[in-house]
VOGU-3710 file (C-alpha; in Angstrom, 3 decimals, decimal comma):
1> xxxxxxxxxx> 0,000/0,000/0,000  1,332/3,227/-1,171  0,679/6,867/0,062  -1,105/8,972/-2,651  -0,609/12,666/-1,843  0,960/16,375/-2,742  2,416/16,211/0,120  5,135/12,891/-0,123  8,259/12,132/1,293  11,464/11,229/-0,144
11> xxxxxxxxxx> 11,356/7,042/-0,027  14,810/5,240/0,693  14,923/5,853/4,346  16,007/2,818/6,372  14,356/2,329/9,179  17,610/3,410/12,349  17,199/1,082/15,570  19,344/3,946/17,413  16,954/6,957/16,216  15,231/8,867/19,347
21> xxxxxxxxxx> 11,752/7,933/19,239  11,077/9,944/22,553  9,069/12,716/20,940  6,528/10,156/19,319  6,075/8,389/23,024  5,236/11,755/24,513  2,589/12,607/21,651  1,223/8,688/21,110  0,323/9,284/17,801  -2,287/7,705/17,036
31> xxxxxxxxxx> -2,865/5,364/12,999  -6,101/4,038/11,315  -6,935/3,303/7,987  -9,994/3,292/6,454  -11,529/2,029/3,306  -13,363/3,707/0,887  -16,525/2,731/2,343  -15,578/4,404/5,882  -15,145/1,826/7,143  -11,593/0,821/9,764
41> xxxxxxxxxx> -9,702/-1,742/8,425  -6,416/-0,799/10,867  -6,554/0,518/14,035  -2,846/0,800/15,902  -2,362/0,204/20,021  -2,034/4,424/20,303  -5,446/4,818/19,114  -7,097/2,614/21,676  -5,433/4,682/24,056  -6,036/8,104/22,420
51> xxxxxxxxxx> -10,019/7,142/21,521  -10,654/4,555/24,294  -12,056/1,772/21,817  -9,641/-1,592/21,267  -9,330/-3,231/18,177  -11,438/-5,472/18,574  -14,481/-2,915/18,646  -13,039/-0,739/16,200  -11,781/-2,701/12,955  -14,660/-3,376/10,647
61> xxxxxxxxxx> -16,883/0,209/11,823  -17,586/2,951/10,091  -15,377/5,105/11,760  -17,513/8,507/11,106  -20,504/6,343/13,549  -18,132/5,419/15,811  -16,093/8,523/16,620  -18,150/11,335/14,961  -20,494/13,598/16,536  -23,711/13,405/14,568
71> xxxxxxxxxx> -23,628/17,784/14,189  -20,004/17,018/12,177  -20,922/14,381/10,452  -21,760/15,825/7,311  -18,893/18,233/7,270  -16,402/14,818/7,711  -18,162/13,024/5,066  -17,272/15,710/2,512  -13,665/15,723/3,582  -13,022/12,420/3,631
81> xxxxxxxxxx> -14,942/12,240/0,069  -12,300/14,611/-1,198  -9,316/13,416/0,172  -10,277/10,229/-1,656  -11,093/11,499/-4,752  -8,566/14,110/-5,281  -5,758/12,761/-3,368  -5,071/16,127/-1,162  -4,048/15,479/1,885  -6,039/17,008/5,064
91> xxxxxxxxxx> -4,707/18,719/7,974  -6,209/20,540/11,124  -7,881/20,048/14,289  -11,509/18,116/15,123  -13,349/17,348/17,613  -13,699/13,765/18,507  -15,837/11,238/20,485  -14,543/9,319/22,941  -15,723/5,613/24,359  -16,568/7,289/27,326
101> xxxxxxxxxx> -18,690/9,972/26,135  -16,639/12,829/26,405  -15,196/15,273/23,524  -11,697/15,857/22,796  -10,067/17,927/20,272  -7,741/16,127/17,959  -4,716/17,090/15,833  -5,262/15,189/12,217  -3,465/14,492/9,324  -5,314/12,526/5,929
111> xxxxxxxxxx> -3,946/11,319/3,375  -5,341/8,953/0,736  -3,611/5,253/-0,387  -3,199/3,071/-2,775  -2,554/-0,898/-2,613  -1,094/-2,976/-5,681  -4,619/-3,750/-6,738  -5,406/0,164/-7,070  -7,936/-0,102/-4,147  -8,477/3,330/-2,172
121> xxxxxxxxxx> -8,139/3,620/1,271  -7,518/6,952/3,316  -4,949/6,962/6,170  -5,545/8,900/9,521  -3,040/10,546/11,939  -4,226/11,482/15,046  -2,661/13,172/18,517  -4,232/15,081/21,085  -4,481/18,261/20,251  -3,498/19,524/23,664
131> xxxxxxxxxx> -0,317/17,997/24,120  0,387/18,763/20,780  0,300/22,070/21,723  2,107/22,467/24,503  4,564/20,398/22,782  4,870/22,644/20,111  4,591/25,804/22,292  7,836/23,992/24,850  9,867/23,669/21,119  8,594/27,331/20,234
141> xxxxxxxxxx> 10,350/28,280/23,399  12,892/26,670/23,347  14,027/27,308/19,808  13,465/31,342/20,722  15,210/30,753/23,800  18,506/28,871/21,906  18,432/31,272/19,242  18,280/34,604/21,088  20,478/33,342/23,823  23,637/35,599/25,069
151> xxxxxxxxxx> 25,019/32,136/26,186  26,220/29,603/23,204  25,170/26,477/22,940  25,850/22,961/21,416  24,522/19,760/20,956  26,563/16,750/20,666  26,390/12,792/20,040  27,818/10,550/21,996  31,403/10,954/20,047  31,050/14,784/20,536
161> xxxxxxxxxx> 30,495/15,740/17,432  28,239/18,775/16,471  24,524/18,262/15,777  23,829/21,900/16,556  24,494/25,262/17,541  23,344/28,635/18,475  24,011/31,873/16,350  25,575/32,908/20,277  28,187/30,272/20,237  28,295/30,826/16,208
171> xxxxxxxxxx> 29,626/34,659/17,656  31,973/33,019/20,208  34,340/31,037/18,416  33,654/32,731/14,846  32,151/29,147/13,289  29,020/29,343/11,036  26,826/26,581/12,692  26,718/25,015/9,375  30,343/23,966/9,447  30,382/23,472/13,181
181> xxxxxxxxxx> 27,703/20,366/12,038  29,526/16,622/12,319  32,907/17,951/13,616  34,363/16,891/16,890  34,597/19,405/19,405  38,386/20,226/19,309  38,159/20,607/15,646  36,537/24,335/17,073  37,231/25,158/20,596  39,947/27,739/21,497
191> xxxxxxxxxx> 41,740/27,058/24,043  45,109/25,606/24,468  43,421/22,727/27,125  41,239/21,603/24,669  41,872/17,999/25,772  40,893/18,525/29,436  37,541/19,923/28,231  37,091/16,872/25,874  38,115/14,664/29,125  35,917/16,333/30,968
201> xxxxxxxxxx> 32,976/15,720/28,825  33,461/12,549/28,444  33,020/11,962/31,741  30,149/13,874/31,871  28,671/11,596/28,933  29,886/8,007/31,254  28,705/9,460/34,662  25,546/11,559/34,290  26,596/13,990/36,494  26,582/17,450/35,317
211> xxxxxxxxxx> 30,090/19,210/35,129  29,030/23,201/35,842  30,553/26,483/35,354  34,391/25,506/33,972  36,737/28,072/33,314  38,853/27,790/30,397  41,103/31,140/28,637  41,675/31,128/24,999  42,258/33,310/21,885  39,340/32,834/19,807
221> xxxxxxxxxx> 39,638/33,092/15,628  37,903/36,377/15,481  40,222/37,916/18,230  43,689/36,244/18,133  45,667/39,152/19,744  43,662/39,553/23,163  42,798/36,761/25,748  39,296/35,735/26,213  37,541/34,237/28,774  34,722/31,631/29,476
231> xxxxxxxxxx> 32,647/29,739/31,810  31,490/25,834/30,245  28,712/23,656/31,044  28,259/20,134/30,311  25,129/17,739/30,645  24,470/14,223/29,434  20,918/14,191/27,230  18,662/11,087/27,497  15,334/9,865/26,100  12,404/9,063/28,225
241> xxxxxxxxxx> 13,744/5,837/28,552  17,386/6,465/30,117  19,114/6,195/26,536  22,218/7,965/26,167  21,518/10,770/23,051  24,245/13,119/23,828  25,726/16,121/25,871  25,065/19,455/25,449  27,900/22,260/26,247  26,670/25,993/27,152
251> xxxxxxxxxx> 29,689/28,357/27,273  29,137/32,004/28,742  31,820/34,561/27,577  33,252/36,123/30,850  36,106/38,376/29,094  35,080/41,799/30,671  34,963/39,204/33,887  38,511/38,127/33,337  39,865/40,843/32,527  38,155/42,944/35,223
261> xxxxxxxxxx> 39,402/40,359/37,781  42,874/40,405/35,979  43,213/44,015/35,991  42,579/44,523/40,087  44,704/41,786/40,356  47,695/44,007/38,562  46,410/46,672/40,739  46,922/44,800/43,861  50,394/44,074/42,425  51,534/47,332/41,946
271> xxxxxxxxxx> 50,703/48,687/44,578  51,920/45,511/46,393  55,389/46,504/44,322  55,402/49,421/45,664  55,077/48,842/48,837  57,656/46,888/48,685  59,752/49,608/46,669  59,432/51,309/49,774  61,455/49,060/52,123  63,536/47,619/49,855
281> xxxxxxxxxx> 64,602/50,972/47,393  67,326/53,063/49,396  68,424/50,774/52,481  71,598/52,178/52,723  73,252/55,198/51,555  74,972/53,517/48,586  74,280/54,738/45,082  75,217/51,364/43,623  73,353/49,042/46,099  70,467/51,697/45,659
291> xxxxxxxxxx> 70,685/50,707/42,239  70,884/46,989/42,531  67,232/47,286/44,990  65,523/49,245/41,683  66,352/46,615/39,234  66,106/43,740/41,569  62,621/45,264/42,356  61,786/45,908/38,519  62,822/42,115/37,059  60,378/40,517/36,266
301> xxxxxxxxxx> 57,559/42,873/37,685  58,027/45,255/35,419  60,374/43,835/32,656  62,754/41,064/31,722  65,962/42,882/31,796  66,489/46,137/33,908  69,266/48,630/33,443  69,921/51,476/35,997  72,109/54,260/34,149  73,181/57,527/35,513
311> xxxxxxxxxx> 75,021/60,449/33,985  78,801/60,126/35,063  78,386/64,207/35,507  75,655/63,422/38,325  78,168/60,731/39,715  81,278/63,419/39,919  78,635/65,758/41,623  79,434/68,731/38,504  77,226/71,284/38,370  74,118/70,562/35,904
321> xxxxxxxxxx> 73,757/71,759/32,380  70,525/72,502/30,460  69,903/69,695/28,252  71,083/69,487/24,841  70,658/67,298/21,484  74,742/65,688/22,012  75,792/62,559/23,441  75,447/61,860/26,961  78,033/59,734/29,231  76,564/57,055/30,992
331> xxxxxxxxxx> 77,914/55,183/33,933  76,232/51,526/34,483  74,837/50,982/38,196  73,050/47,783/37,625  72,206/45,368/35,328  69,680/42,709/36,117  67,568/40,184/33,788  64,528/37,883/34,922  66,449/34,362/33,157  69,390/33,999/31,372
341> xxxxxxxxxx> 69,273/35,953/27,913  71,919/37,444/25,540  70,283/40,644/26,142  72,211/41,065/29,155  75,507/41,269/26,590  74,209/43,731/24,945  73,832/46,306/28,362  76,551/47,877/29,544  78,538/46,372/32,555  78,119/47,370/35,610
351> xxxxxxxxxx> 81,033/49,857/36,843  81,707/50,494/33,038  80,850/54,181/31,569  79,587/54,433/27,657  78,432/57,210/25,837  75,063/57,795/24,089  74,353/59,669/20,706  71,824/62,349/20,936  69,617/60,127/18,300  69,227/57,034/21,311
361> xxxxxxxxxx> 66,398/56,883/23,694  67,799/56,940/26,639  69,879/60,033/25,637  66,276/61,288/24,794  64,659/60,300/27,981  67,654/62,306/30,017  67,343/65,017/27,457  63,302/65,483/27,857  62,960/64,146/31,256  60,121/62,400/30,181
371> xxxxxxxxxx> 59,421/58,610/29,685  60,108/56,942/26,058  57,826/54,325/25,425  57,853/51,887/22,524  54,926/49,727/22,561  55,862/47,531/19,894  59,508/47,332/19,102  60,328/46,911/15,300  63,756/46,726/13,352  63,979/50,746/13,043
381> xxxxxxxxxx> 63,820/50,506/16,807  66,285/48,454/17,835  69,526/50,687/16,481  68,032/53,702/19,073  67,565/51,350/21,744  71,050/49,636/21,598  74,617/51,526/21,975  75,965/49,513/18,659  75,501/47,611/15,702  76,684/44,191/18,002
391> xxxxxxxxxx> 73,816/45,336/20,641  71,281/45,576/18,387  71,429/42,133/16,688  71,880/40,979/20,401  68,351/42,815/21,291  67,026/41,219/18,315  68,268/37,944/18,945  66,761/38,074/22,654  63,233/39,205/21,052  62,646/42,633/22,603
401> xxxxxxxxxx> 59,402/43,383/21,355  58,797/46,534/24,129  60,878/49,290/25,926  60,305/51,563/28,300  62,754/54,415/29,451  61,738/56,857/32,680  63,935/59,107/34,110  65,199/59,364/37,401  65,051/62,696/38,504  65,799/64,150/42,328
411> xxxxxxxxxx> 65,075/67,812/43,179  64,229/68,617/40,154  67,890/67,211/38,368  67,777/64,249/35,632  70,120/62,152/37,520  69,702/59,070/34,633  67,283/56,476/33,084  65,575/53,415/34,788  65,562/51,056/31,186  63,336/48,288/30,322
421> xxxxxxxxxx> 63,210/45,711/28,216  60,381/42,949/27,889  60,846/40,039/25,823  59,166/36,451/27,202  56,663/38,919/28,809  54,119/39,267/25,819  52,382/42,055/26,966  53,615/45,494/25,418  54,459/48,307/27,945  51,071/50,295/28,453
431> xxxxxxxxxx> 50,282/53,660/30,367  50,085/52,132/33,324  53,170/50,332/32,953  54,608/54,144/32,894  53,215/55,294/35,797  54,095/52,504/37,522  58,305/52,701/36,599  57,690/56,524/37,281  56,995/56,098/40,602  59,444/53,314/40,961
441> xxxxxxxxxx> 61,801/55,491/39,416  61,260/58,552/41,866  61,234/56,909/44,907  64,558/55,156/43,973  66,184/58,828/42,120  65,436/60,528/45,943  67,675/57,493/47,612  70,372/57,647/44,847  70,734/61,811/44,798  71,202/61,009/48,925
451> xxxxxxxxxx> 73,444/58,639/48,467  75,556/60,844/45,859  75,733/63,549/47,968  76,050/61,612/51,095  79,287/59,518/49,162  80,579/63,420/48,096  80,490/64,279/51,439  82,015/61,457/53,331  85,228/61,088/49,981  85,643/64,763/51,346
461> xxxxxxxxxx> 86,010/63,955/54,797  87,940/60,904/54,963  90,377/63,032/52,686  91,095/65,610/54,823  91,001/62,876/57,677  93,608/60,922/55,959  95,365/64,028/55,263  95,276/64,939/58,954  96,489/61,790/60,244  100,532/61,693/60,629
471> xxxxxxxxxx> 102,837/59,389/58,603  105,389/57,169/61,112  108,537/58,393/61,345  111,425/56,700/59,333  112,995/55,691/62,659  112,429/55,236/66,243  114,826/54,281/68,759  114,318/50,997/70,611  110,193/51,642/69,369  108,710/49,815/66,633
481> xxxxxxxxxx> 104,996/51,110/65,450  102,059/49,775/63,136  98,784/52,218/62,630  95,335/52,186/60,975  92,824/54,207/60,213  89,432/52,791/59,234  86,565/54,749/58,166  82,621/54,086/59,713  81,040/51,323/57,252  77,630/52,701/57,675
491> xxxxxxxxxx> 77,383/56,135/58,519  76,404/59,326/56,940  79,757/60,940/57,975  83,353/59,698/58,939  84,343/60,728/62,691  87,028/62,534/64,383  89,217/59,579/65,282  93,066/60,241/65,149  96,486/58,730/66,498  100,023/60,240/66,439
501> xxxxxxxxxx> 103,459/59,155/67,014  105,617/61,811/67,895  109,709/62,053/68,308  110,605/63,488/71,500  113,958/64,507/72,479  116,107/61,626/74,454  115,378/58,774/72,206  111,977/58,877/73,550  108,374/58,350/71,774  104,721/59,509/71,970
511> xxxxxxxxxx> 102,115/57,968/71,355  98,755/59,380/71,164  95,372/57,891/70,412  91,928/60,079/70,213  88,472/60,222/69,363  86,199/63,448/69,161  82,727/62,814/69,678  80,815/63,647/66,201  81,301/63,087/62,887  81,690/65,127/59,506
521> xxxxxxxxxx> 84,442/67,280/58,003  83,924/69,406/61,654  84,844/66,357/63,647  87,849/65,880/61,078  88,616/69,500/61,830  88,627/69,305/65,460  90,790/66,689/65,218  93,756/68,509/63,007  93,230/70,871/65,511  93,917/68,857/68,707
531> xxxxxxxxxx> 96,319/66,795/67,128  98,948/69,982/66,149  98,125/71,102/69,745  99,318/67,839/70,956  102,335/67,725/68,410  103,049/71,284/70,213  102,622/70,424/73,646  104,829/67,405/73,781  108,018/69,060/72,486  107,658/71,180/75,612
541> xxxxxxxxxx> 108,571/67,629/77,572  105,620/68,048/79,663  103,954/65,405/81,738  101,540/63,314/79,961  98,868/64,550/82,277  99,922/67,784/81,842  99,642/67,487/78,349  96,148/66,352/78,595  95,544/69,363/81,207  96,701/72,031/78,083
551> xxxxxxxxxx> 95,041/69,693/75,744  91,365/69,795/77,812  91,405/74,091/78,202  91,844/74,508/74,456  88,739/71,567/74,125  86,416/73,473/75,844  87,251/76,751/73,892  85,549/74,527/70,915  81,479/74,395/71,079  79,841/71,111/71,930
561> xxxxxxxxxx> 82,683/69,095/71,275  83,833/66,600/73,758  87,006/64,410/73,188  88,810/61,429/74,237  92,389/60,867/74,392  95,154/58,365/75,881  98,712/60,199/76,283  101,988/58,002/76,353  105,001/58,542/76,076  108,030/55,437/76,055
571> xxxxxxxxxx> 111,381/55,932/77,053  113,948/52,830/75,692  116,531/53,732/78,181  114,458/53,239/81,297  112,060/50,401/79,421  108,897/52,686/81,010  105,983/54,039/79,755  104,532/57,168/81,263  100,411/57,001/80,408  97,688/59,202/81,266
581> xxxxxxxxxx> 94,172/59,153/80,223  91,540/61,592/79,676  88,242/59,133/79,478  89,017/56,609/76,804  89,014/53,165/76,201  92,310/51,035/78,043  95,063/50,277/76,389  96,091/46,560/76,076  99,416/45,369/77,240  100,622/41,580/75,687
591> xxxxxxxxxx> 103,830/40,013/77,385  105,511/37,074/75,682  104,461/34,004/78,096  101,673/35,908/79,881  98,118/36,465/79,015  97,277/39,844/77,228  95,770/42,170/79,965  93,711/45,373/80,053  96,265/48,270/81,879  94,357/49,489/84,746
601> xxxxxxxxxx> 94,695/53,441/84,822  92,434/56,059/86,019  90,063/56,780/83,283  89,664/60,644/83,609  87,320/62,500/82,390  86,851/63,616/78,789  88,574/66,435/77,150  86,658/69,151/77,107  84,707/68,824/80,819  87,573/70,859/82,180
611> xxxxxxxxxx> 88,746/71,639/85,943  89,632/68,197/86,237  93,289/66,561/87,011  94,615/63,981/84,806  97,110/61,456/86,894  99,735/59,926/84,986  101,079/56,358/85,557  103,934/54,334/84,976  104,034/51,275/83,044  106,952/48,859/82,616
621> xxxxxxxxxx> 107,442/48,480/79,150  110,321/45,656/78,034  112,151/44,382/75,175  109,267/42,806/72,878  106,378/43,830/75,096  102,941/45,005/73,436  101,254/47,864/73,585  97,375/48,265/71,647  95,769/52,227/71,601  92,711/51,971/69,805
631> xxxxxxxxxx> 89,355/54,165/70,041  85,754/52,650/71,293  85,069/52,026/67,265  86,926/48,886/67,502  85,413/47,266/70,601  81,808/48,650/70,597  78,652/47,063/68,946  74,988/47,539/69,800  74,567/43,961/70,436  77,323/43,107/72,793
641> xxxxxxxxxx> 78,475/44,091/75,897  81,644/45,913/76,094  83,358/43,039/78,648  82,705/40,756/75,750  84,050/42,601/73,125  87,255/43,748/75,317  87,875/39,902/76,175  87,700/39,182/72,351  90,262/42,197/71,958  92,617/40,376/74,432
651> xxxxxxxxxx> 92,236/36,863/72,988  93,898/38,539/69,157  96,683/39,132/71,731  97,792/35,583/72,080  101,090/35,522/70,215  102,259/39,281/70,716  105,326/37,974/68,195  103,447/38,314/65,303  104,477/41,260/62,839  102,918/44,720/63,782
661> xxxxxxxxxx> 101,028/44,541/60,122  99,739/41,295/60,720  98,123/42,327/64,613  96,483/44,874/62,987  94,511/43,378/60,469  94,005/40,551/62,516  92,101/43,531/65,213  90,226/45,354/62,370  88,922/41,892/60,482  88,302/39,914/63,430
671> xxxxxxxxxx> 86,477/42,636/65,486  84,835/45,124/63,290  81,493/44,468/60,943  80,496/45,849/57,388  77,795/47,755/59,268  79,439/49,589/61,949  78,694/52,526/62,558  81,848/54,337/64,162  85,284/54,813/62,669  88,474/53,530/64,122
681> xxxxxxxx> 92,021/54,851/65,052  94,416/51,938/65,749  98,347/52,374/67,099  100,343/49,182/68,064  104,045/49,594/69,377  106,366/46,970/70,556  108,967/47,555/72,423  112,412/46,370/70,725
//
């Protein structure tokens, strides 16, 4: 029997075991067929159920009796009459009898057949009209809903690949749905974990359990040069009876999101970088370690490789010159890289000075005293970025693809250039980025101008210390003498330490060890002072206290100065030593087969108190005997008490044979720290 309508279907199809048959269960669409007589000659299971009559009481009717209203009966007579005479199929909705009496509406479809013998027969479709609707009105909705969707969505079979699409995830990955249609799902997803997704699916597909809200970050086809962002969905689809149909994948763009989220994080990590800028930028008052903290704070931050360059006329402390278009002479400070990269051989050394045409960008940045950015470096970049040919091939070799130069300016002066470099960082250098090393670059040009000037200050000092301080004489009888002088390690200033050794008439020697309280080139000034006084007083041949008497009225002529001071003076031909002390530190004595001991003299009281006596006492000094003036510098820390510290003194003392030189720097290295904050004045004599 063969379907006779305007309305056929393609034949060939092969009837699919697999195929969904879901939607038909929910309808129960309902078959007859009737002859051309009216009367039912096949009457399917959904029929009974849809009409209420079995087979049984149906097959062999007239169907128009049986399910027909008499009021319609006409009307239905006429259209069946026509669907089996002109072969036009009939579709719409009727109203129906049921066994039990009551109407229902029905959805119908007609259509007229035709067996091998030519016999007519009209076929019948039937669903309640109802559920047909609300069926139709659920796919309405949801076909608006998938279509007008923000959020893209997919439909897949079980071996994920397409069977549709929405024109939102169309938008997304920059697909027409057409060719997203039978390809697997990493043939069109952007992101670089494409196989954890497709994992993640699967499981999804074997478990039944929803996988919800999945963040993944890609580059999508339609926007390959910025990051994207998006939250995934997957479900498992089944039919009404548990089958396994698919998954379906809904992906929400979250870019703003991201990039929102990524964007206070930055924020948080500048100012984090900052902060720590703070601390870590200017912790001592050296303009090279000040240096080092920038770069080490600006790799990898801020860039991959981090030059600090100031002008070598800032270094020498010259007077400034309004800018001009020449070269500029750079002095390296620091030179720092986030990984190993030949970029750091193209950078200047640090410690090594190179000039700068007028045409380069860092000459520019000193010259403006403004930041030079270069978002995008290219191959007419490189030759103003580098100082030669051999740097720039380096640059390009390490794939700088952005630069930044900011200037680091102090007071107002252009003291040199913070340079940056990026090149495994992809991002360019943006306006933030600028502000960013600007600050950076500020905070760190305050600490190096302070250190400069604080470096000028203290070079001038310890010159005219060192100047001050007396060379030994070529020869002293039956005396032999060893002397330092050892600057503070971290101060702002040097001090007003000082020692002498002075020929006196007789064969005999003084010795003199000092230390004025303060520090600066005024300290240093104070000392000269006091120490010609002292040169002058002992060729009178004056009692060491009495020295120290003169020595104490002329100390509190000078303002706010206070001074101590040990006085000897050694005489070979008696073996003595005549000592008197105005408040300092006592000397050690070291005896060959004795322990090194602490001379017990009346301390005094400081030059400069005044109106009070200095006693002088006598000390036997023999034949390779030791004798150790030094100032408080030595022996003082703010973390040990000065018992300890002498007691370390005295154990240096052990072998008082040792050559002068070699006592010395054995006192200085084994007592004194890089970070010290007092200077040192150290006299040794033996006794020959």
């Amino acid at each position: 029997m063969t379907a006779d309508s305007s309305q056929s279907d393609s034949g060939g199809y092969e009837p699919d075991a697999s195929r969904p048959t879901g939607l038909l269960d929910v309808l129960s669409v309902a078959a007859m067929v009737l002859d051309a007589e009216g009367r039912i000659v096949f009457w399917t299971p959904q029929a009974e159920d849809l009409i209420g009559y079995s087979a049984e009481e149906a097959l062999g009717k007239y169907a128009a009796r049986l399910i027909i209203h008499p009021e319609h009966m006409q009307s239905v007579t006429e259209l069946f009459a026509d669907v089996l005479e002109t072969g036009r199929s009939w579709a719409g909705a009727f109203p129906i009898r049921h066994k039990d009496g009551s109407t229902r509406l029905m959805e119908f479809r007609n259509m007229r057949l035709l067996d091998d013998r030519g016999e007519v027969y009209a076929l019948g479709i039937a669903a309640d009209h109802t559920m047909l609707q609300r069926v139709e009105t659920d796919l309405a909705l949801c076909e608006q809903l998938i279509n007008q969707s923000p959020i893209g969505l997919a439909l897949m079979d079980p071996e994920l690949r397409y069977l549709m699409v929405n024109p939102a995830l169309e938008r997304i990955d920059g697909i027409p749905a057409e060719d997203h249609v039978g390809r697997h799902l990493r043939e069109t997803l952007p992101f670089p974990d494409v196989d954890t997704v497709e994992s993640a699916l699967r499981q999804v597909l074997t478990t039944g359990t929803p996988l919800l809200d999945q963040y993944h970050v890609g580059r999508p086809p339609t926007d390959p040069d910025h990051e994207h962002a998006w939250s995934l969905s997957f479900y498992r689809l089944e039919d009404a009876g548990g089958r396994v149909l698919g998954a379906a994948a809904s992906v929400v763009d979250v870019t703003e999101r991201h990039r929102a989220a990524a964007e206070a994080d930055r924020a948080r990590r500048r100012l984090a970088l900052i902060a720590s800028a703070s601390t870590r930028v200017g912790t001592t008052l050296e303009v090279e370690q000040t240096a080092r903290e920038l770069a080490e704070i600006a790799a990898p931050e801020l860039a991959d490789v981090v030059a600090v360059d100031v002008l070598d006329s800032v270094l020498a402390c010259r007077r400034k010159r309004r800018p001009d278009s020449g070269p500029e002479f750079f002095r390296s400070l620091a030179l720092k890289a986030s990984y190993p990269t030949v970029a750091l051989r193209a950078a200047d050394p640090p410690g090594e000075m190179a000039a700068y045409d007028g045409d380069r960008l860092v000459t520019l940045c000193v010259h403006t005293g403004r930041p030079v950015l270069v978002r995008h470096v290219g191959e007419h970049d490189l030759p103003r970025i580098a100082r030669d040919a051999e740097g720039t091939a380096l640059l390009a070799q390490a794939g700088v693809h952005s630069y930044l130069a900011v200037p680091l300016i102090a007071h107002g002066e252009v003291l040199g250039a913070l340079d940056l470099k990026r090149t495994r960082n992809p991002l360019p250098f943006d306006d933030d980025d600028v502000v960013l090393a600007s600050e950076l670059a500020t905070r760190a040009a305050v600490a190096i101008d302070n250190a400069r000037w604080f470096q000028s200050v203290r070079n001038t000092a310890v010159t005219l210390q060192r100047s001050l301080l007396p060379e030994h004489p070529p020869h002293l009888t039956g005396l032999e003498v060893a002397s330092r002088y050892q600057p503070a390690q971290a101060t702002s200033e040097v001090g007003g330490d000082w020692y002498d050794v002075i020929p006196l008439a007789d064969d005999r020697t003084a010795l003199v060890v000092g230390d004025v309280m303060g520090n600066g080139i005024d300290a240093a000034a104070t000392m000269g002072r006091l120490r010609t006084a002292t040169c002058a007083y002992a060729d009178l041949d004056l009692d060491p206290g009495d020295v120290l008497h003169h020595l104490d009225k002329i100390t509190c002529d000078l303002e706010h100065y206070i001074v101590t001071c040990i006085y000897a003076v050694y005489d070979p031909h008696s073996r003595q030593c005549r000592i008197a002390n105005a408040g300092h530190m006592p000397p050690a004595l070291a005896r060959p087969g004795a322990a090194a001991e602490l001379l017990d003299l009346p301390s005094g009281a400081p030059l400069g108190v005044g109106g009070i006596p200095f006693e002088t006492t006598t000390v036997e000094f023999a034949p390779d005997d030791l004798l150790v003036l030094y100032t408080d510098g030595l022996v003082e820390t703010r973390l040990h008490p000065i018992d300890d510290r002498l007691n370390v003194l005295l154990s240096f003392l052990d072998e008082p044979g040792r050559p002068l030189e070699e006592i010395c720097d054995l006192l200085l290295y084994g007592l004194r720290n890089s970070d010290d904050h007092d200077d040192v004045a150290l006299l040794v004599a033996r006794a020959k």
